[in-house]
PQR file with spaces between the fields and no chain letter, atoms N, CA, C, O and H, PARSE charges and radii, in Angstrom:
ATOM       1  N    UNK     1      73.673  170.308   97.695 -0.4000 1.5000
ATOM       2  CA   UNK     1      72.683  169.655   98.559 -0.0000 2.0000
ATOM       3  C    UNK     1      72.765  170.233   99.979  0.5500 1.7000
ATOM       4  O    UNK     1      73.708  170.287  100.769 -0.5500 1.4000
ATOM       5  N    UNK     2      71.523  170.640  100.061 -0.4000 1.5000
ATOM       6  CA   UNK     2      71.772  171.375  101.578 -0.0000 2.0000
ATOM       7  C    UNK     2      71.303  169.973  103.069  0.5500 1.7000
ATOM       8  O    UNK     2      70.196  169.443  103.165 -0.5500 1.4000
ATOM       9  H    UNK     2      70.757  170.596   99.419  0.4000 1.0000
ATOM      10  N    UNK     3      72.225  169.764  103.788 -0.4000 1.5000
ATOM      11  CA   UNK     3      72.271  169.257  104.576 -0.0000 2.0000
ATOM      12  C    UNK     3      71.246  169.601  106.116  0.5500 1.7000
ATOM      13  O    UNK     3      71.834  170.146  107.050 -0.5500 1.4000
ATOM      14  H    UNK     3      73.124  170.195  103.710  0.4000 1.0000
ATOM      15  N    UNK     4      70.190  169.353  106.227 -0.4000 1.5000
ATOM      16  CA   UNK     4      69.279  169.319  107.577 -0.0000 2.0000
ATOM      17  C    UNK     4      69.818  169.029  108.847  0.5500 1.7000
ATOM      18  O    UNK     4      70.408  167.955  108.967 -0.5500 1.4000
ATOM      19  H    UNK     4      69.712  168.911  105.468  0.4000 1.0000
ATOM      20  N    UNK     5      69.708  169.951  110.029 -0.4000 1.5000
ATOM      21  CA   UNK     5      70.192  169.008  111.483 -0.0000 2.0000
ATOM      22  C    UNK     5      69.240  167.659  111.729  0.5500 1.7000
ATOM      23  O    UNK     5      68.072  167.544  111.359 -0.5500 1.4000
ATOM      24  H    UNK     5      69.229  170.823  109.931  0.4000 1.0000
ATOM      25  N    UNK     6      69.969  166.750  112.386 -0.4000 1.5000
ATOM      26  CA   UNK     6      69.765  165.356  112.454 -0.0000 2.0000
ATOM      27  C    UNK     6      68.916  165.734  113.642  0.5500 1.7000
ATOM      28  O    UNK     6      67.787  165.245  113.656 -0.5500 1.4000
ATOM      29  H    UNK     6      70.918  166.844  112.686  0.4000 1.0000
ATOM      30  N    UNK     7      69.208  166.394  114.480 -0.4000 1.5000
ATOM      31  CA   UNK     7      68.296  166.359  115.189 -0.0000 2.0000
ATOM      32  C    UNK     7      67.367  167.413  115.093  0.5500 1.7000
ATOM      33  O    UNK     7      66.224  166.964  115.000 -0.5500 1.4000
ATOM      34  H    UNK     7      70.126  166.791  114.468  0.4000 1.0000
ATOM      35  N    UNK     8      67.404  168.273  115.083 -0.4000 1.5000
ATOM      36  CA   UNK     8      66.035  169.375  114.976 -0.0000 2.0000
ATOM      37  C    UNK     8      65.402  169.440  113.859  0.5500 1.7000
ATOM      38  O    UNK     8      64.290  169.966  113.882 -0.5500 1.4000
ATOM      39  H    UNK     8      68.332  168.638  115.158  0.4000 1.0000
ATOM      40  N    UNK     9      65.942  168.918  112.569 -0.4000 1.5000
ATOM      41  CA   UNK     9      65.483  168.959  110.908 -0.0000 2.0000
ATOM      42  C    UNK     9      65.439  170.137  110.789  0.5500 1.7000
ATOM      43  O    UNK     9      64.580  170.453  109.966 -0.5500 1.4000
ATOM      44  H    UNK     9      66.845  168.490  112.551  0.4000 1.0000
ATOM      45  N    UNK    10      66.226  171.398  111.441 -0.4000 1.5000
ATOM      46  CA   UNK    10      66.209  172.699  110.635 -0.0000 2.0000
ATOM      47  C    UNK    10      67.194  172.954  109.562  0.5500 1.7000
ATOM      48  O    UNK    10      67.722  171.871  109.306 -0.5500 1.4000
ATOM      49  H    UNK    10      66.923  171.141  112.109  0.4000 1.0000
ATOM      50  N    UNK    11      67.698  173.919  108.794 -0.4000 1.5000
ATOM      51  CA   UNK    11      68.451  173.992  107.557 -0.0000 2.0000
ATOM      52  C    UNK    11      69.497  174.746  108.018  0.5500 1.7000
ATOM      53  O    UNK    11      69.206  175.439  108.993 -0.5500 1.4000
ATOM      54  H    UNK    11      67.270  174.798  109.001  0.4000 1.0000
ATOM      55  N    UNK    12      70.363  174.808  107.714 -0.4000 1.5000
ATOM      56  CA   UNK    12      71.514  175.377  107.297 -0.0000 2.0000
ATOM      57  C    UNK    12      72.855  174.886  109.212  0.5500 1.7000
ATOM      58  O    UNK    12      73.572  175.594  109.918 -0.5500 1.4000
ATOM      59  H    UNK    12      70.599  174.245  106.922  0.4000 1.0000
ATOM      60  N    UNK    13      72.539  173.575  109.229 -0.4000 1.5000
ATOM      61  CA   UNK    13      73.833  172.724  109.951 -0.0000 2.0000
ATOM      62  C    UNK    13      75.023  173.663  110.021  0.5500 1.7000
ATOM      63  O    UNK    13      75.403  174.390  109.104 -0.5500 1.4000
ATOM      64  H    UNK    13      71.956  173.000  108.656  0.4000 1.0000
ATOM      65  N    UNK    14      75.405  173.586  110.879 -0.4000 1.5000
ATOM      66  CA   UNK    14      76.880  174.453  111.254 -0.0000 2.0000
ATOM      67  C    UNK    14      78.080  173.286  111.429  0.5500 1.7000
ATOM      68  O    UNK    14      79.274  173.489  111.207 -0.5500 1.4000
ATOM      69  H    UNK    14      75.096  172.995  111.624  0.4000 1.0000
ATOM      70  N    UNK    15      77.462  171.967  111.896 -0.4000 1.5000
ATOM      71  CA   UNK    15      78.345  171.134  111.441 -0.0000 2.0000
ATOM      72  C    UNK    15      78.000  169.708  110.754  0.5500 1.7000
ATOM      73  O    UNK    15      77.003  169.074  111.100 -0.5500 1.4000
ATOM      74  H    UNK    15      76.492  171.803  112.076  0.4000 1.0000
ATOM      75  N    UNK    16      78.913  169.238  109.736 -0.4000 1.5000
ATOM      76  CA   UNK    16      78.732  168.243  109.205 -0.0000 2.0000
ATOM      77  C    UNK    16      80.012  166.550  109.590  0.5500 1.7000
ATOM      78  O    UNK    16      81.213  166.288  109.538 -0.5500 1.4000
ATOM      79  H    UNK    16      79.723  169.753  109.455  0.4000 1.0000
ATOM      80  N    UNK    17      78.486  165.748  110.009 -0.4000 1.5000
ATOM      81  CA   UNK    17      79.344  164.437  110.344 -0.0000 2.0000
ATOM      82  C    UNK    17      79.455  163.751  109.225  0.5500 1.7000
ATOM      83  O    UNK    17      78.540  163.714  108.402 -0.5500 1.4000
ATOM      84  H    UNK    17      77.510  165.960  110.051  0.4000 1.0000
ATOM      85  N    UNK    18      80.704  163.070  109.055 -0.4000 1.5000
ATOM      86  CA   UNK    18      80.487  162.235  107.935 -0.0000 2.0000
ATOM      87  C    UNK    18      80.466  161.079  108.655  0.5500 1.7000
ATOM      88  O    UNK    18      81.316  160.955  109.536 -0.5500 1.4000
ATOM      89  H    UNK    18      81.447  163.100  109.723  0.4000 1.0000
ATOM      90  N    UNK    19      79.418  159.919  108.411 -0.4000 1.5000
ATOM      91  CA   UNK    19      79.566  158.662  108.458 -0.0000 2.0000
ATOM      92  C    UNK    19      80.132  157.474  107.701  0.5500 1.7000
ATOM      93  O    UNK    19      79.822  157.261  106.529 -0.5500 1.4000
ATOM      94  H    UNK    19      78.727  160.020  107.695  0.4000 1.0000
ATOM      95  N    UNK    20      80.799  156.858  108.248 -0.4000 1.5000
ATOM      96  CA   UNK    20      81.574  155.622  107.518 -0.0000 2.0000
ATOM      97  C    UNK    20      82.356  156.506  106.159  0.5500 1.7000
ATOM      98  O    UNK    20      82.818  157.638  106.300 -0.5500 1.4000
ATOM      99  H    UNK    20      81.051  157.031  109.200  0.4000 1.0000
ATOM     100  N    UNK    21      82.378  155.917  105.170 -0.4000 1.5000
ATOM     101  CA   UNK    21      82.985  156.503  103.985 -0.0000 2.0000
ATOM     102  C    UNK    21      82.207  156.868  102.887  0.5500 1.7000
ATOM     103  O    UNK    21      82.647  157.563  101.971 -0.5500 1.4000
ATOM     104  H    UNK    21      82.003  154.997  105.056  0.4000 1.0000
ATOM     105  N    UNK    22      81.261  156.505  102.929 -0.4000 1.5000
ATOM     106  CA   UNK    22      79.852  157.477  101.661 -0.0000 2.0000
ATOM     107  C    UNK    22      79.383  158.419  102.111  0.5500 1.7000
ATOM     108  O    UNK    22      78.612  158.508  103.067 -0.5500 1.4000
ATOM     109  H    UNK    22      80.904  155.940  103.673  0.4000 1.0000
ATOM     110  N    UNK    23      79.878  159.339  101.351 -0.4000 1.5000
ATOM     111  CA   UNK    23      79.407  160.573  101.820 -0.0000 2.0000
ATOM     112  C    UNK    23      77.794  161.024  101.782  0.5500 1.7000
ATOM     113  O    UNK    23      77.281  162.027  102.277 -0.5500 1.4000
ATOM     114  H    UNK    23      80.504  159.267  100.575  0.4000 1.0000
ATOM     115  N    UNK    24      77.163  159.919  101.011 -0.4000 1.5000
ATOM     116  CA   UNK    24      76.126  160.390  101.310 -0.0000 2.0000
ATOM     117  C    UNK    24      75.210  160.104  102.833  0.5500 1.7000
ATOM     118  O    UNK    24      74.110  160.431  103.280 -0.5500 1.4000
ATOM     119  H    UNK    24      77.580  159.104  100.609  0.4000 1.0000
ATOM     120  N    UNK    25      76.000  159.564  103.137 -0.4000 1.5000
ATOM     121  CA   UNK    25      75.766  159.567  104.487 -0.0000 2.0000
ATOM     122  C    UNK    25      76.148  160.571  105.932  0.5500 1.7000
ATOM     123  O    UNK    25      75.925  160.297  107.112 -0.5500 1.4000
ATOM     124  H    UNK    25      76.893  159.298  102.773  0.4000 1.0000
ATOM     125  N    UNK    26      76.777  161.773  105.359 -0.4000 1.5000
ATOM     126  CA   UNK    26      76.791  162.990  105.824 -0.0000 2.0000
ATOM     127  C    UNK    26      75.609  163.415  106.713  0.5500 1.7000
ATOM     128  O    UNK    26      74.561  163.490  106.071 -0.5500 1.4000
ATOM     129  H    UNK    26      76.958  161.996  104.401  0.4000 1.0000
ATOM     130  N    UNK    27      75.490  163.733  108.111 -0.4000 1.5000
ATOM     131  CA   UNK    27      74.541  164.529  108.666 -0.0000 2.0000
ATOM     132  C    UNK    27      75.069  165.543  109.026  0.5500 1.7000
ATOM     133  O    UNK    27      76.279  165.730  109.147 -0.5500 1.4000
ATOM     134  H    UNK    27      76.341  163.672  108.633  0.4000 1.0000
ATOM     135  N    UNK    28      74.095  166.384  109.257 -0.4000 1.5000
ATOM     136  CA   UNK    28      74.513  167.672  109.665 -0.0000 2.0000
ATOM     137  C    UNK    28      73.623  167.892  111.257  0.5500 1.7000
ATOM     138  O    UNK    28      72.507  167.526  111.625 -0.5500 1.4000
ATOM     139  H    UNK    28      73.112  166.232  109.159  0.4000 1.0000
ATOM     140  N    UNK    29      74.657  168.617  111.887 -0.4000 1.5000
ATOM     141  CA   UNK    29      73.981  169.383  113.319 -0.0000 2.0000
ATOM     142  C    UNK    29      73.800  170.662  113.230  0.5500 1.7000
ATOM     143  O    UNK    29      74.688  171.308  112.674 -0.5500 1.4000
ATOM     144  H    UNK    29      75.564  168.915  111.588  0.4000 1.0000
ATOM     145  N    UNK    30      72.568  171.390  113.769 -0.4000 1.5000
ATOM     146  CA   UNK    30      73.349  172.902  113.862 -0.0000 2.0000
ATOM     147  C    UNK    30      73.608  173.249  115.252  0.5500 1.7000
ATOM     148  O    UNK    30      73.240  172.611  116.238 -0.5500 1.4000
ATOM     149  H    UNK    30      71.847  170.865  114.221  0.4000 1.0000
ATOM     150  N    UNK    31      74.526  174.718  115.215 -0.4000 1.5000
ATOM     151  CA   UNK    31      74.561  175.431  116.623 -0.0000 2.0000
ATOM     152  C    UNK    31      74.557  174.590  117.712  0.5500 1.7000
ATOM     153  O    UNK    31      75.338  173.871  118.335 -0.5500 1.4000
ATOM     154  H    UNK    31      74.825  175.237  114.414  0.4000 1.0000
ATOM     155  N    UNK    32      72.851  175.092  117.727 -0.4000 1.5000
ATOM     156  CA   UNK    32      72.428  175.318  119.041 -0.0000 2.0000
ATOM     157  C    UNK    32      71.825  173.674  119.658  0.5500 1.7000
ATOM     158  O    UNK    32      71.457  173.369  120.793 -0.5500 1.4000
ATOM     159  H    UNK    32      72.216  175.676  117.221  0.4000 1.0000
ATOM     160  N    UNK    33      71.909  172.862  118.441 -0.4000 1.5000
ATOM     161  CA   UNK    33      71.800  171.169  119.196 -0.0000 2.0000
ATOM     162  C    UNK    33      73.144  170.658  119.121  0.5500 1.7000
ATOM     163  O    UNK    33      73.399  169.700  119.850 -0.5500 1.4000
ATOM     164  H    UNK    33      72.207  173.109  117.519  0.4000 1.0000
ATOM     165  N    UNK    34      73.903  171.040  118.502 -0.4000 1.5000
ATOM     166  CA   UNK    34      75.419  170.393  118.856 -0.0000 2.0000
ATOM     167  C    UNK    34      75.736  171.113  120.110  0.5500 1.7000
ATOM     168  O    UNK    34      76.383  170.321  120.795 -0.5500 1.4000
ATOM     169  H    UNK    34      73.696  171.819  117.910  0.4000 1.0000
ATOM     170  N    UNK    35      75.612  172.072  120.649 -0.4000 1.5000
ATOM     171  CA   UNK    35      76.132  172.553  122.070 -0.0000 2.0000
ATOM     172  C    UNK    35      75.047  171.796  123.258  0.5500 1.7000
ATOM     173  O    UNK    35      75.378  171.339  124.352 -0.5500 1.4000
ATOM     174  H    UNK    35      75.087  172.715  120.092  0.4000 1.0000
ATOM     175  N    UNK    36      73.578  171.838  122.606 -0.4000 1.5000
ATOM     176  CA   UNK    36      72.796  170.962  123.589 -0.0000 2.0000
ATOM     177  C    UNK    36      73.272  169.632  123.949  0.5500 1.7000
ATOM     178  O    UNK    36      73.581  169.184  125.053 -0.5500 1.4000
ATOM     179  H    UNK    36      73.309  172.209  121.717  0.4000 1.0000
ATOM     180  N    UNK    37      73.268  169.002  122.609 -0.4000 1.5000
ATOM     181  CA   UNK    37      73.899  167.687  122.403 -0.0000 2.0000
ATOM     182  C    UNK    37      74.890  167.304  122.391  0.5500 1.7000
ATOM     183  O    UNK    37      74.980  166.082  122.504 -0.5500 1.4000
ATOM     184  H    UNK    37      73.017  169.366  121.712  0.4000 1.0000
ATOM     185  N    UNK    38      76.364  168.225  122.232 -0.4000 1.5000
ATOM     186  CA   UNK    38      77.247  167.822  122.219 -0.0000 2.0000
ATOM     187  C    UNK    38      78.190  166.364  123.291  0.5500 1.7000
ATOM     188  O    UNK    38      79.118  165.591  123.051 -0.5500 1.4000
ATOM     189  H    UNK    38      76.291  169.219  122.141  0.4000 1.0000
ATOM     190  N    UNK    39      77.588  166.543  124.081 -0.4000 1.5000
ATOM     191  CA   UNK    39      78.207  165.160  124.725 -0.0000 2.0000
ATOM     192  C    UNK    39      77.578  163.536  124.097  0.5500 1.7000
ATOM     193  O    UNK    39      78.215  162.527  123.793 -0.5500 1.4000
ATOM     194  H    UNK    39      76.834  167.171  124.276  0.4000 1.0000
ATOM     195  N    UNK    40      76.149  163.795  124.070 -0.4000 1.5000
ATOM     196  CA   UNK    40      75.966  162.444  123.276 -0.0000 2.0000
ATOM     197  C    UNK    40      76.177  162.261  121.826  0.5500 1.7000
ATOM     198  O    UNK    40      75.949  161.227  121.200 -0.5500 1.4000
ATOM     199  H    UNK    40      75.631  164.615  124.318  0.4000 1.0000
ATOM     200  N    UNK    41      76.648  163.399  121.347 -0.4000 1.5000
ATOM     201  CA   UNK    41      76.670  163.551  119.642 -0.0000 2.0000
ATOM     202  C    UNK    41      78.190  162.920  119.779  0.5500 1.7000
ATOM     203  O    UNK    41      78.376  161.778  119.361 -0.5500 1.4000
ATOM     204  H    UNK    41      76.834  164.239  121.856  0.4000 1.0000
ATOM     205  N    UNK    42      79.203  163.619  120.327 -0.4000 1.5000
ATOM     206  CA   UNK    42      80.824  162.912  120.657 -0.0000 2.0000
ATOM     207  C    UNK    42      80.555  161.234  120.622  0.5500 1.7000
ATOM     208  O    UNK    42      80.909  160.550  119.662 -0.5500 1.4000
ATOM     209  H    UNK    42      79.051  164.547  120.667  0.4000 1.0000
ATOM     210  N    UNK    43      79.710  160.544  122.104 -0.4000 1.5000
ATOM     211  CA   UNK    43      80.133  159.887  121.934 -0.0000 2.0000
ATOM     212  C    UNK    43      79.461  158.875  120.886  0.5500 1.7000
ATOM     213  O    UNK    43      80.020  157.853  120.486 -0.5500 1.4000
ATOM     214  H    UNK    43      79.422  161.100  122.884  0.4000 1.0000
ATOM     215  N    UNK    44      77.928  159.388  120.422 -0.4000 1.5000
ATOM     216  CA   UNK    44      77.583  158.262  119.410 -0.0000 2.0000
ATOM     217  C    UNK    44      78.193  158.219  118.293  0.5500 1.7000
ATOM     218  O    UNK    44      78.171  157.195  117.609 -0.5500 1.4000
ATOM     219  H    UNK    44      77.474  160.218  120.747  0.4000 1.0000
ATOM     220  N    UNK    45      79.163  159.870  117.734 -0.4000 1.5000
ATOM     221  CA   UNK    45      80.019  159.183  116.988 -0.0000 2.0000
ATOM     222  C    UNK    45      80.957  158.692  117.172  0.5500 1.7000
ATOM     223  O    UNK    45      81.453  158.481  116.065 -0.5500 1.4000
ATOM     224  H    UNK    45      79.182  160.701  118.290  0.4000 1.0000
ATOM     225  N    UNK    46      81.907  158.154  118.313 -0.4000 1.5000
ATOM     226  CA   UNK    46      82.748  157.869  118.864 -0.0000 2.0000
ATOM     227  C    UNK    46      82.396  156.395  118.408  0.5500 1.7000
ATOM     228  O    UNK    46      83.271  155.722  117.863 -0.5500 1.4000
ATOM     229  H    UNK    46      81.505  158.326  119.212  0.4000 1.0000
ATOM     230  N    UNK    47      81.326  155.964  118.587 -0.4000 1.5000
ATOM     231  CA   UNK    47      80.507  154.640  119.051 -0.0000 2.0000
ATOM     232  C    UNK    47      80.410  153.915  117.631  0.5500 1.7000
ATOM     233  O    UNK    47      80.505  152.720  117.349 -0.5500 1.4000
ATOM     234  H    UNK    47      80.616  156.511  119.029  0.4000 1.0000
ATOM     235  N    UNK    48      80.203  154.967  116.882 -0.4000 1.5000
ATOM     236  CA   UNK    48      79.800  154.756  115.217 -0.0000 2.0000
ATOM     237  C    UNK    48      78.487  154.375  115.183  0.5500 1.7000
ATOM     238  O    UNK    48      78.225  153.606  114.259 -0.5500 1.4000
ATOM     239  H    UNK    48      80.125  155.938  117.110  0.4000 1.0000
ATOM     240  N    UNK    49      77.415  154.729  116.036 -0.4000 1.5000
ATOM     241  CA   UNK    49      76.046  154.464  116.033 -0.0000 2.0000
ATOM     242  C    UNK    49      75.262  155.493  116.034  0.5500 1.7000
ATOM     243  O    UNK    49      74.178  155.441  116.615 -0.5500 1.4000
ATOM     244  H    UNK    49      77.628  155.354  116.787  0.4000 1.0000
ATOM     245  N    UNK    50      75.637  156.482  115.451 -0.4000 1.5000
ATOM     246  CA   UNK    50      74.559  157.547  114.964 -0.0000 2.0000
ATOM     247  C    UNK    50      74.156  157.218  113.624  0.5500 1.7000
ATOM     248  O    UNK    50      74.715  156.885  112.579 -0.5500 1.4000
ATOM     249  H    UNK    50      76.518  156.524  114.979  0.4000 1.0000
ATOM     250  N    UNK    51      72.427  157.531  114.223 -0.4000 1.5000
ATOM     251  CA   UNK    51      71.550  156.823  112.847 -0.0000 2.0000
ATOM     252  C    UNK    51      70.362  157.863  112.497  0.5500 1.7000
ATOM     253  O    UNK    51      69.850  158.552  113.380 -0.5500 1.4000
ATOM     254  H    UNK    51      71.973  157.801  115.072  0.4000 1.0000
ATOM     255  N    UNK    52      70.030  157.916  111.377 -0.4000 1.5000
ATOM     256  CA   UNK    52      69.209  159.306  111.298 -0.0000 2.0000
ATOM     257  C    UNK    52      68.012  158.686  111.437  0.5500 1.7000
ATOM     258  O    UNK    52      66.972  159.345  111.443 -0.5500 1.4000
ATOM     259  H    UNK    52      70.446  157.357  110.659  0.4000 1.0000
């Protein structure tokens, strides 16, 4: 299953979050929005409130 960035909906995520413990609840970021995003991506998962 190929995993989409959560935020841009492009394909092939460079990284994958897992949420809570079902994995199907896996998102993926890629690149170039995890370096955009990286500070609010930290802390909403920090927060446990990242929601697709």
């Amino acid at each position: 299953m190929k995993i989409c960035c959560w935020i841009c909906g492009g394909e092939g995520s460079n990284y994958e979050i897992p949420r809570g413990k079902n994995p199907d609840h896996t998102i993926g970021v890629c690149k170039s929005c995890y370096e955009e995003w990286c500070d609010k991506v930290k802390i909403l998962i920090k927060k446990g409130g990242l929601r697709p």
